[in-house]
N, C-alpha and C positions, 0 to 999 in steps of 0.2 A: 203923639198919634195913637188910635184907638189901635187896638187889635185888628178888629175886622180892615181896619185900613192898611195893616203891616202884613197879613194873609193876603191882600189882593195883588200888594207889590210884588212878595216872594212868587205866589202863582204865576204873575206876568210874564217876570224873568226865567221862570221857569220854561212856558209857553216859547219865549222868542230862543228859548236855548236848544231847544228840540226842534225847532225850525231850521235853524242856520246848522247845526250837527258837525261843528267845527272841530276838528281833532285836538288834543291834548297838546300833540309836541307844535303844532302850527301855532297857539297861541307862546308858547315857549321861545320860537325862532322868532317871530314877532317884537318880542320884549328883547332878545338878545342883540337882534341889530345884522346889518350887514355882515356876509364870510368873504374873504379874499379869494377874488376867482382864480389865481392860481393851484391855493387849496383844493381850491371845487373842482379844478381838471386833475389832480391828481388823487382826487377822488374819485370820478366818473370811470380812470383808468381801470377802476378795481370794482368797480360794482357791477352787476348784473343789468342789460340794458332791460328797464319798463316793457311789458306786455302792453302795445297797443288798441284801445278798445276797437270794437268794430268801425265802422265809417257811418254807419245809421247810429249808434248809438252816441257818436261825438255831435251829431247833426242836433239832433235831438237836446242835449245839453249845452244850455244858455252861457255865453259867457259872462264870465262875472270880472271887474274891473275894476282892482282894490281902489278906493279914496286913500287911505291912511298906506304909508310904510308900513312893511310889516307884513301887511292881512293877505290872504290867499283866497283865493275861489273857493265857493260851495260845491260840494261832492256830493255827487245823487250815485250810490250806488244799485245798479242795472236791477240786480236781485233783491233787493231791498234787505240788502245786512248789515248796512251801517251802522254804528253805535258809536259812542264815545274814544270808545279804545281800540278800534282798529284805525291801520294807515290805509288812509283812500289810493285804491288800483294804479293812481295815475300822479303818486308823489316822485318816482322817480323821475317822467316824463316834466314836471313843472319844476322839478330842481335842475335837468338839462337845459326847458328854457329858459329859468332866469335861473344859475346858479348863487345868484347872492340871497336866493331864500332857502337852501339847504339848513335842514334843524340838524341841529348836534345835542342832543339828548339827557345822555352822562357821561362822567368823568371818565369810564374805562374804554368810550367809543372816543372820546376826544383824545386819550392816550395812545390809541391805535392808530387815530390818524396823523397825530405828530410821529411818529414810526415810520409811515407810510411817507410823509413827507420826505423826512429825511434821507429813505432809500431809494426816490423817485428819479433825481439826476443818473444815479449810477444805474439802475434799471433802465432808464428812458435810455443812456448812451452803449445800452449791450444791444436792447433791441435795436437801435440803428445801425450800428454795425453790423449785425449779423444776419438782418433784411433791410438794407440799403432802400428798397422801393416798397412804399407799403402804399396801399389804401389809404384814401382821405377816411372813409370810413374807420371806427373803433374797432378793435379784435379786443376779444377777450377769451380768456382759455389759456390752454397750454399751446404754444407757436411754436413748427419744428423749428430750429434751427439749421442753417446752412452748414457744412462740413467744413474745415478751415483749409482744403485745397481748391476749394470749389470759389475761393476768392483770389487765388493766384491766376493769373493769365499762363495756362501751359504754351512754348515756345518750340517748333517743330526745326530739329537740328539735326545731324549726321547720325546721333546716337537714336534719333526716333526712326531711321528708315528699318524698311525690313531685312531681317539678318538673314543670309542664307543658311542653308542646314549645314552640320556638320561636316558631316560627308562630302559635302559637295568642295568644300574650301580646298586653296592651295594649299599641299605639305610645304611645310617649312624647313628650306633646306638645312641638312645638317652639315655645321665648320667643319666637322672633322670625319668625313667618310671611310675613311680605311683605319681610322684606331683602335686597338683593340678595346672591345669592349667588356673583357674582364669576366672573372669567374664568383661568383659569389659564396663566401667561406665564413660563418657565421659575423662577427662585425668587421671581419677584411673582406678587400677586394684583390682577388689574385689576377696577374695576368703572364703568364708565362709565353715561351716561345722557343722555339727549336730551329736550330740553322741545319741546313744537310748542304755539303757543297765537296768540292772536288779544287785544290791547291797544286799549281804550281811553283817549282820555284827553286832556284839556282844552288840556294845552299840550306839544305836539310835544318842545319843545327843551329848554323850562324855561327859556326864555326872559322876557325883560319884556314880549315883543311875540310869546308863540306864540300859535300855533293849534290848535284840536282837530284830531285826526286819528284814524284805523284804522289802527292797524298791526299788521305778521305781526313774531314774535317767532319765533325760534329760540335755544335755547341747550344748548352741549354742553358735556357736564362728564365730566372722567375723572381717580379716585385710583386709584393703585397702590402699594401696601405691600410690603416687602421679607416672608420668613419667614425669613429666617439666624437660625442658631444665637445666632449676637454678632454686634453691631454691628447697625443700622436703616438703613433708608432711606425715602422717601415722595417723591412726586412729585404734585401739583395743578394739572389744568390748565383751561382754560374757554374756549370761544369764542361771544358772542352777535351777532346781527345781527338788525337792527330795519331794518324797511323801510316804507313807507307802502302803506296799501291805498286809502286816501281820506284825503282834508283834507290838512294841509299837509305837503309833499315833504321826508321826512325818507328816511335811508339811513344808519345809523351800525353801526362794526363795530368790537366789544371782543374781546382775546382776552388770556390772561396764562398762565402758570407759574412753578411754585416746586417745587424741589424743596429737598430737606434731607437730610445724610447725616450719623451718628454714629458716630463707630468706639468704641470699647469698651479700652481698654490696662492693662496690669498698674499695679498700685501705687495706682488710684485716680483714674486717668489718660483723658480722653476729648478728642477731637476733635470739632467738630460744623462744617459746613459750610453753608453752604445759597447757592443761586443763583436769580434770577428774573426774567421780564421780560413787561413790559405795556403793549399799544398800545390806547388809545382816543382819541376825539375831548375835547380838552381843554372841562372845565364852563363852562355861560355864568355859573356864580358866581365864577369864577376874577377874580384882585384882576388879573390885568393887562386892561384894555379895548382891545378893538381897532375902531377906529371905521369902518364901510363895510367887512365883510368880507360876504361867501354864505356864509361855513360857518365853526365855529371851526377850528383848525389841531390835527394829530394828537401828541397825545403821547408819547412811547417813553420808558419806563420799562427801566431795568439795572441791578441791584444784585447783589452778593457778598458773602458773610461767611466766614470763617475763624477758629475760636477753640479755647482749649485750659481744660477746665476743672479740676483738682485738687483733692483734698480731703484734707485733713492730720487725724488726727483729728476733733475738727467745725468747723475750720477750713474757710471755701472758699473759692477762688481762681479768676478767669476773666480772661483777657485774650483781647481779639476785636478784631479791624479789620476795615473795614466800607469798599466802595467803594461808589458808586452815581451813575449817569450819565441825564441828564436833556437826552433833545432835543425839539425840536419844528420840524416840518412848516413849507412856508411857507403862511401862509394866503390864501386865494382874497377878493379882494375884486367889490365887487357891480358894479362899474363895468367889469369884466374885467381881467386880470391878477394878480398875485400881490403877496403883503407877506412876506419875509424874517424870518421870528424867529431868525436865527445868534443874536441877541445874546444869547439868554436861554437858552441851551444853557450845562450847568456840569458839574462833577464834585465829588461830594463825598465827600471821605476822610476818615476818623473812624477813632482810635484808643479802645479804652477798659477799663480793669481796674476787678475789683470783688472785693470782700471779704467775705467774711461769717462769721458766726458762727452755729452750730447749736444753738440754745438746746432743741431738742425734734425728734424727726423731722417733725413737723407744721410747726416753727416758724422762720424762717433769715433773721434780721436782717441785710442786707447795705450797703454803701454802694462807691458806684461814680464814680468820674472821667471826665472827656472830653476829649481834645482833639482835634483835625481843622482840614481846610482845604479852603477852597471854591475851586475854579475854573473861572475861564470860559474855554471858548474862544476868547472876541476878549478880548484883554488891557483895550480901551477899547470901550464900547459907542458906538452910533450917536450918543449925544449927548455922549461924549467921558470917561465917568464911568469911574474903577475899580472894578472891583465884585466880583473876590475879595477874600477874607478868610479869618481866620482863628476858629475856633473853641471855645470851652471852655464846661465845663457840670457841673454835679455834682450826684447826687442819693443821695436817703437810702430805702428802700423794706424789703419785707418776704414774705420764699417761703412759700406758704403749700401743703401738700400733705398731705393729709387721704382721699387714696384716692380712693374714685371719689364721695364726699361734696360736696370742697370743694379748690380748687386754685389757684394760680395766681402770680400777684404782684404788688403797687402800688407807688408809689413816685411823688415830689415831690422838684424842683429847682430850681437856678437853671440857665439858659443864657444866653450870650452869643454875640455876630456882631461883630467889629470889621474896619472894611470897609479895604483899601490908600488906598481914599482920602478924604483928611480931611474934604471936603465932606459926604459923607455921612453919618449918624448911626448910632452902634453901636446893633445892634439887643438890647436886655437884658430877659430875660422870666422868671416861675416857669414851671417844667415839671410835666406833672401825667403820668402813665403806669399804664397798669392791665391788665392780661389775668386775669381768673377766670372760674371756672366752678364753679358751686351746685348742688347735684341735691339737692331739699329732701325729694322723693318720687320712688318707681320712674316712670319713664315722662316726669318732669320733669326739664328743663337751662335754669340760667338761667345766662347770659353776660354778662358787662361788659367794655368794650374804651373806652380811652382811650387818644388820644396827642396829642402836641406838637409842632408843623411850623415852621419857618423860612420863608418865602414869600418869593419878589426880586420884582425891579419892574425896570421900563424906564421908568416916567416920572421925569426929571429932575430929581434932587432927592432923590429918594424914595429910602429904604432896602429898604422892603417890610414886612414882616408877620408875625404872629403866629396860627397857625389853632389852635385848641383842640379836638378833636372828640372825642364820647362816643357808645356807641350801647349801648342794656340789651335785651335780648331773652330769651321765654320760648320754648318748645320744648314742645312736651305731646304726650302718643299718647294721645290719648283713648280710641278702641280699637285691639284689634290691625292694622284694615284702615284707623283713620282717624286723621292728625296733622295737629295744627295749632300755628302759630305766631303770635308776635305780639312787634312793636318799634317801640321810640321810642328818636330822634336828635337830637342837638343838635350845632351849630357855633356858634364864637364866634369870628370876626376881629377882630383889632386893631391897626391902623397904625401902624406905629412914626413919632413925629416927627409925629402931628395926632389931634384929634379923632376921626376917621373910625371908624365899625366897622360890621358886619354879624351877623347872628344867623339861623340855617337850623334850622327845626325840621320832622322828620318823623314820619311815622307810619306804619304799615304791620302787614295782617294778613292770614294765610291759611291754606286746608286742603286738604287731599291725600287723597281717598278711593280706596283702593290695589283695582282690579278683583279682582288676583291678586299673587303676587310678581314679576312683570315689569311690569305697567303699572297707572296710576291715572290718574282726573282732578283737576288741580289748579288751585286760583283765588284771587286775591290783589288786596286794595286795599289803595291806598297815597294819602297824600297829603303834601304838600311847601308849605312855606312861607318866604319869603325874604326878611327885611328889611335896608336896607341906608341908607347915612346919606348915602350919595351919590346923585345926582342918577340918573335911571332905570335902575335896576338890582333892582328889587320884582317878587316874581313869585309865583304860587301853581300849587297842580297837582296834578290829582285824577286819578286813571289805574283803570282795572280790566282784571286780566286773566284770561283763561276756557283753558283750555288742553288737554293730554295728554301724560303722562310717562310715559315706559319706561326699564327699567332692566335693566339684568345684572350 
């Protein structure tokens, strides 16, 4: 072909190329072929919806109606700016209507969209959940989100009604209205109380040979309880003084405490302590007789314990040593001057472990050993006797702990006294031992308290004695403002080395009608009975007393 003939071709096509003003990437999509309309909706989701031309100028423009796959409409841009390399106004708009002619350009826009793809499920299934009802129409943007209660169904129940005001509520009555309610002492709680009242009653002393009398009673009592975290403590203390108002001249003054300290230690591990001490006029039942006194002679009581308890799976272990010191006063005789009791002052130190095994939390089979040693401050008494000794004892018993139901522990042994000197006779006895407590019904506490005493003697000869004592008592709140109690006692002496014994039965009952929670009035009858195998030492004794108690 000439030249001039290959100029007229290239001009032609040139001609019809600038007619038709078909964009770049549309011949490109053409050649490449159908896109998956799936693709193309998860495309649409992310693109900006087309600006639609006006309505006169869509009128206006002729539709055009490919022949071949592939080819796309002519685009007559309004302003006349078309060129080669711009996208015609209304590509978006003809890839919504037919999505399988979306062009895909380059590689870093077809990387994007496989992207897009792959995060389209998880996107598509947050936005349904989280606007459940959407528009058939497309959103695009950023879409609030629902709040995630705002998909719970709220459920209107008891707790949604409206609450009254504070104030307005019923008080909630209080179990225990007349309790004291205590004094506050840096980590204790104190509550003390004071009895005032007015005794009668048949025999002064409780003597063989009293007399009736009036007398004024006082008596002051104060517990204090620890509140720590770990570890307890308690303190009890009591002072009473009897005086005579009429009839026969009595003046007696008791006072005592005890406290008690637990400490708490890793592993299973406790300490427990306790120390106490108690002055009164010693009993006219007491086994030593002292003949031609005015008054009996004072007692002073001091005792200490220290012990470690352990428990090994339900294994348990306690070892405790035990001091306690016993003096007495010299007593006043009737003819004037004094009688000396040095001789009967002692010391008694006791060792003792115990064992048990935990058959149930309720239940705690234990058995326990003793041994100790008794001594006197005069090596030989006034009649020339030795009268320390040594001591052993064993017993077999049972822990019983049942809540606030049923508590406590009994237990039965043997003890022995074998005295330094051979003259005298070893004193060998059962032991009997008991501390519970029964709450059979609310407002109901019954008690049982038993123990087993070793008694010395200063008469010549003698070893001394064996005291047995029990005492049961009930407790009741009849009502919230009224309790009463009621108890019976028994003793039982027995002489080591004769015949001899005594038997002390009591009786005793009373009630407390509480004004308010600080004070009530309170009254109590008691009576006492004394038999004894020895020559005048029988005595009886009826007492009533009428009174007034406050408390904090």
């Amino acid at each position: 072909m000439s030249g001039a003939g290959l100029r007229f071709l290239l001009a032609t096509a040139s001609a019809a190329t600038l007619l038709c003003a078909l964009p770049v990437h549309a011949q490109e999509a053409g050649l490449r072929g159908a896109v998956n309309e799936a693709d193309t909706t998860a495309q649409l989701l992310r693109r900006r919806p087309a600006q639609q031309p006006a309505p006169e100028i869509q009128d206006q423009a002729a539709t055009y109606q490919p022949i071949s796959p592939g080819a796309v409409p002519e685009q007559t841009d309004p302003a006349g700016t078309d060129d080669l390399f711009s996208e015609p106004p209304n590509a978006y708009a003809a890839d919504a209507a037919n999505p399988s002619s979306r062009p895909t350009t380059t590689a870093i826009q077809r990387s994007r969209e496989a992207r897009e793809r792959r995060a389209a499920p998880a996107r598509a299934a947050a936005t349904t959940a989280a606007t459940p009802e959407q528009d058939e129409e497309l959103t695009t943007g950023t879409v609030r989100q629902g709040t995630v209660d705002s998909l719970i169904a709220e459920e209107n129940g008891p707790e949604s009604e409206r609450q009254r005001a504070i104030e307005g509520r019923r008080p909630v009555p209080d179990e225990n209205p007349f309790e004291p309610t205590g004094i506050r002492f840096g980590t204790f709680l104190l509550k003390p109380s004071l009895e005032q009242g007015v005794t009668a009653t048949s025999n002064a002393d409780s003597s063989s040979d009293g007399k009736s009398a009036v007398l004024s009673e006082t008596t002051l009592r104060l517990n204090a309880a620890s509140d720590w975290d770990s570890h307890s403590a308690t303190i009890d203390a009591y002072g009473n003084v009897r005086k005579s108002v009429s009839g026969q001249e009595v003046e007696d003054v008791e006072a005592g405490i005890d406290g008690r300290l637990q400490l708490d230690f890793a592993d299973d591990i406790r300490t427990i302590a306790t120390l106490g001490y108690d002055i009164r006029p010693e009993s006219a039942s007491s086994p030593v007789v002292i003949v031609g006194t005015a008054s009996r002679p004072v007692r002073h009581t001091l005792d200490g314990s220290i012990g470690v308890e352990k428990d090994v799976g339900k294994l348990r272990f306690a070892v405790t040593g035990e001091a306690a010191k016993e003096s007495f006063s010299d007593a006043d005789l009737s003819g004037g001057g004094t009688l000396s009791q040095e001789d009967r002052n002692s010391t008694l130190y006791t060792g003792r472990f115990r064992a048990g095994y935990e058959i149930s939390p309720a239940l705690t089979p234990f058995g326990e050993i003793e041994y100790g040693r008794r001594v006197y401050d005069l090596r030989f008494d006034t009649a020339g006797f030795e009268r320390s000794s040594n001591r052993i004892g064993a017993r077999a018993g049972v822990e019983l702990d049942m809540g606030e139901k049923f508590g406590g522990e009994i237990s039965a042994g043997w003890l022995s006294e074998d005295f330094d000197d051979d003259r005298l006779e070893t004193i060998s006895a059962a032991t009997i031992a008991a501390d519970l407590r029964w709450s059979p019904m609310r407002g109901t506490i019954v008690t049982l308290n038993g123990t087993t005493q070793v008694e010395g003697s200063t008469t010549p000869g003698e070893s001394g004695s064996v005291l047995y004592t029990g005492r049961l008592g009930v407790e009741r709140q009849i009502r919230a403002n009224l309790t009463g109690f009621a108890a019976a006692g028994v003793g039982w002496r027995d002489y080591a080395g004769r015949d001899d014994h005594e038997l002390r039965l009591s009786a005793e009952a009373g009630l407390t009608w509480w004004l308010n929670r600080y004070a009530g009035l309170t009254g109590r009858l008691r009576h006492e009975t004394f038999d004894s195998t020895l020559a005048g030492r029988d005595s009886k004794t009826n007492s009533v007393f009428v009174g007034l108690r406050v408390q904090r």
